[in-house]
PASEBA-1860 file (N, C-alpha, C; in nm, 3 decimals):
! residues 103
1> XXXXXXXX> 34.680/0.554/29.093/34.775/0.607/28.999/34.735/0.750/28.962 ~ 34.816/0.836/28.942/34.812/0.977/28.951/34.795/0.998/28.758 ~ 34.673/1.120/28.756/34.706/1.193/28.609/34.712/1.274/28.596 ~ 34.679/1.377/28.496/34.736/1.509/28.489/34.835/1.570/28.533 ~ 34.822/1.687/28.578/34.976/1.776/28.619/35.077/1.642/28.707 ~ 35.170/1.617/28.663/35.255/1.537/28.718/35.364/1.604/28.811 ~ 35.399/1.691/28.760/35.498/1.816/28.794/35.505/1.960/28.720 ~ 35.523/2.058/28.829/35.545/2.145/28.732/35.639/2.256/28.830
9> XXXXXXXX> 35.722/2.361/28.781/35.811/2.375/28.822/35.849/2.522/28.782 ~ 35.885/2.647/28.834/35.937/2.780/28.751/36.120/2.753/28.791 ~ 36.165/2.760/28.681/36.331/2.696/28.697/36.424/2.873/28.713 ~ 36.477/2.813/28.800/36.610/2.866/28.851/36.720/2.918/28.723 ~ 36.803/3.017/28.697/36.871/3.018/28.634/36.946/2.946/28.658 ~ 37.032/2.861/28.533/37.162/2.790/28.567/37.192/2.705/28.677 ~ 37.038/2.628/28.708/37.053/2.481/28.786/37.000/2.382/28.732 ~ 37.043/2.282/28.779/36.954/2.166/28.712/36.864/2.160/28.830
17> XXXXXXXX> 36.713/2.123/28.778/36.607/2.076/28.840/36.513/1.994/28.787 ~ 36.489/1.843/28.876/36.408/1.804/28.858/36.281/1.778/28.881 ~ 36.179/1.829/28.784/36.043/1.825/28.736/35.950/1.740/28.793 ~ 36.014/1.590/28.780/35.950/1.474/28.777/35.989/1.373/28.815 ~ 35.968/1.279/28.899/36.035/1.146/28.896/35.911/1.053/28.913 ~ 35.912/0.939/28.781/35.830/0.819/28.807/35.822/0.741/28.948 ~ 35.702/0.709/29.028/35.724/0.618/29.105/35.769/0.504/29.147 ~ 35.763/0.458/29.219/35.873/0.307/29.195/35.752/0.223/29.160
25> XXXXXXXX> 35.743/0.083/29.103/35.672/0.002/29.092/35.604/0.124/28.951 ~ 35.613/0.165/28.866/35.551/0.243/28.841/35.600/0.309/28.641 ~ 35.547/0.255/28.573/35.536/0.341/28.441/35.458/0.461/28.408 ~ 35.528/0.546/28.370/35.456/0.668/28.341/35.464/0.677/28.186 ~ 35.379/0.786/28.089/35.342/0.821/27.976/35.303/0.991/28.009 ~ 35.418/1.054/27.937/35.390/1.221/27.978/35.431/1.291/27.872 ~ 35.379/1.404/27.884/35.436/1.516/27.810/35.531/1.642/27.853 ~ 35.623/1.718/27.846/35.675/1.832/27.885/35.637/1.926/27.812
33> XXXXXXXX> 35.613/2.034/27.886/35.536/2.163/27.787/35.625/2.251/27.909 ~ 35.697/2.344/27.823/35.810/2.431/27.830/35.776/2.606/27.757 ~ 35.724/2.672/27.909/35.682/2.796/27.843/35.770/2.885/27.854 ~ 35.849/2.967/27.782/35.934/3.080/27.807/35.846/3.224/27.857 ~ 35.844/3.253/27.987/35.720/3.388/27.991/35.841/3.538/27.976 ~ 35.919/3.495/27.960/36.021/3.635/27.974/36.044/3.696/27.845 ~ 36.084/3.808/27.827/36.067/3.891/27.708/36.241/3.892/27.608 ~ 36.289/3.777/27.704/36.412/3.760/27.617/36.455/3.595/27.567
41> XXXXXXXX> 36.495/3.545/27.446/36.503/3.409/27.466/36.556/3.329/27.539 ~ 36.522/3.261/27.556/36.607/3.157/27.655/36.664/3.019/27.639 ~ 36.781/2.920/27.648/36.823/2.862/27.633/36.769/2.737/27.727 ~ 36.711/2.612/27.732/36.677/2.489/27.782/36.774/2.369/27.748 ~ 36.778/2.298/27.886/36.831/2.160/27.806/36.707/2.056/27.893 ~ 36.683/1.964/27.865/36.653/1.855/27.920/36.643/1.766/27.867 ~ 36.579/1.619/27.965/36.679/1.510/28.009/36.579/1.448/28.093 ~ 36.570/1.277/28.053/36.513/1.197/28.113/36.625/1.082/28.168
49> XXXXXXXX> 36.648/1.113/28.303/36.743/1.018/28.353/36.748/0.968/28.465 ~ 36.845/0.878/28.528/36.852/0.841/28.617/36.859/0.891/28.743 ~ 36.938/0.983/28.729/36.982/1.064/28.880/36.943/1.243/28.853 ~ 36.999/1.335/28.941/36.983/1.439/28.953/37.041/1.553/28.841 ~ 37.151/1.445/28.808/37.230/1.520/28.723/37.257/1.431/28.584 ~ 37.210/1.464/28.492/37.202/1.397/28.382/37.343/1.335/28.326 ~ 37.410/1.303/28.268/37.481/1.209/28.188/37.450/1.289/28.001 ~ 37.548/1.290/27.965/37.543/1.341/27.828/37.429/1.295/27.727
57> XXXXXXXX> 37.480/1.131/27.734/37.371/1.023/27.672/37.232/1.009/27.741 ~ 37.211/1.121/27.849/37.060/1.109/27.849/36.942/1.229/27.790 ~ 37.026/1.341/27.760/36.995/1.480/27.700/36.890/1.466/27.568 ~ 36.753/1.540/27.601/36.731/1.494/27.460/36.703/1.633/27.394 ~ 36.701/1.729/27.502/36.760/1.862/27.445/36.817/1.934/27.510 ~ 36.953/2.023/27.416/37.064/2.068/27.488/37.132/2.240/27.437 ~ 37.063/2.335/27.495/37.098/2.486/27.479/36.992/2.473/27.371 ~ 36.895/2.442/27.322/36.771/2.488/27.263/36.704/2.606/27.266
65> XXXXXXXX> 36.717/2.720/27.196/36.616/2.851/27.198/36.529/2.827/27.244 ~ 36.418/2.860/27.365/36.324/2.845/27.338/36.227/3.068/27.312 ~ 36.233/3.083/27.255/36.191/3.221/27.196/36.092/3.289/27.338 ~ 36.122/3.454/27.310/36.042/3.509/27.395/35.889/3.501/27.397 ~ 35.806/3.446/27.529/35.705/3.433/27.475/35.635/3.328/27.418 ~ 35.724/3.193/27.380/35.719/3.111/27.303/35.733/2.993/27.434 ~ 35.700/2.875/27.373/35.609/2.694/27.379/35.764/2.582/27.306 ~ 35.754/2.560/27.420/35.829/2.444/27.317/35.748/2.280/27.387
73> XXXXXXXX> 35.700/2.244/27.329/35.678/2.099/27.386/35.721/1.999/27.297 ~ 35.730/1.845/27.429/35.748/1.758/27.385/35.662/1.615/27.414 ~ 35.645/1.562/27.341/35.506/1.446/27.378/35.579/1.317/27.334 ~ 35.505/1.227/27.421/35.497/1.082/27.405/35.637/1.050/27.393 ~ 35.649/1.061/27.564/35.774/1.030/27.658/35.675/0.869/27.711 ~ 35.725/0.782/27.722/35.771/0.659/27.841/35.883/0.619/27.930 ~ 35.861/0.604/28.066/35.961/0.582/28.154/35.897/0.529/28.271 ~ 36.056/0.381/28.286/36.034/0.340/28.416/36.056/0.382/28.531
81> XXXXXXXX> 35.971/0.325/28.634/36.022/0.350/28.763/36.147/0.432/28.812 ~ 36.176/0.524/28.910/36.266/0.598/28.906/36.333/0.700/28.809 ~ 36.285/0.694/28.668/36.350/0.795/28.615/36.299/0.959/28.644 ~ 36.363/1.033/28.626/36.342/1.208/28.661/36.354/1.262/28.492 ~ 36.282/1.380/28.549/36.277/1.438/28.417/36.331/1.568/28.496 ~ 36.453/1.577/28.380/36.586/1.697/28.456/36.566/1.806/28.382 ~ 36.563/1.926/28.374/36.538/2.016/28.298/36.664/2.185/28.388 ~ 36.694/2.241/28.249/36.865/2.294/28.324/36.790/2.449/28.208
89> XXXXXXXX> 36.786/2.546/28.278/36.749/2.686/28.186/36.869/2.801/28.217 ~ 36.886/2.877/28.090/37.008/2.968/28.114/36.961/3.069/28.161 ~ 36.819/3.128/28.180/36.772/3.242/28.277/36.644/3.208/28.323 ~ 36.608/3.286/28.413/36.494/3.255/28.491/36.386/3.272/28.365 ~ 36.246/3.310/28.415/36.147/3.271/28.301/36.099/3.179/28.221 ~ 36.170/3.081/28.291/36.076/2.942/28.224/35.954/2.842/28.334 ~ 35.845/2.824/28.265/35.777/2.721/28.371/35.784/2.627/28.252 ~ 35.759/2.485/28.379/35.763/2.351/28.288/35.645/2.304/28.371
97> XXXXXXX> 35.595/2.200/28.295/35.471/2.179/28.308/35.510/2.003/28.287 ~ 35.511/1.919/28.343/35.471/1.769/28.296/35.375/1.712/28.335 ~ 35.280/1.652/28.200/35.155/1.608/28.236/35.146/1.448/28.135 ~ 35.070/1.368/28.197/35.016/1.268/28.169/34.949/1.163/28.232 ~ 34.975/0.975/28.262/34.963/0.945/28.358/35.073/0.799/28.404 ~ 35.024/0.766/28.517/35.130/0.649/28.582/35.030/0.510/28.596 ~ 35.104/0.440/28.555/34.965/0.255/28.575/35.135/0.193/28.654
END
């Protein structure tokens, strides 16, 4: 079973990409840590879901500032088997980082 860096990713303007997907047979426990490195703010959504493309009801953040320069994280995520962690940015300059582990 895998720990630390789980995924990590420098996002595309204005695509969805996913970060992460749990293994099959497989629970994970992670964190997302969401760095903005660009000198202008930037807008994030993400999303722990099923498929590639999230579903409204799976968003658990949606056009969120995240500030120039600035951290946004989120901790003490659980998910089964197959889920992705979707993450959608309105300009380039973001890395995402997901870390924890899988039993």
């Amino acid at each position: 079973m895998a720990s630390g860096i789980l995924g990590q990713a420098d996002l595309a303007a204005s695509t969805l990409t996913t970060v992460y997907t749990v293994p099959s047979a497989t629970t994970s426990s992670f964190s997302v840590n969401i760095l903005n490195y660009s000198s202008s703010d930037v807008n994030i959504r993400l999303a722990i879901s099923t498929g590639a493309t999230p579903t409204n009801g799976e968003y658990l953040e949606y056009d969120v500032s995240v500030p120039a320069r600035g951290v946004l994280e989120r901790t003490g995520f659980v998910a089964q088997a197959t889920k992705r962690v979707v993450l959608f940015s309105s300009s380039t300059g973001i890395a995402v980082s997901v870390y924890g582990y899988e039993e």
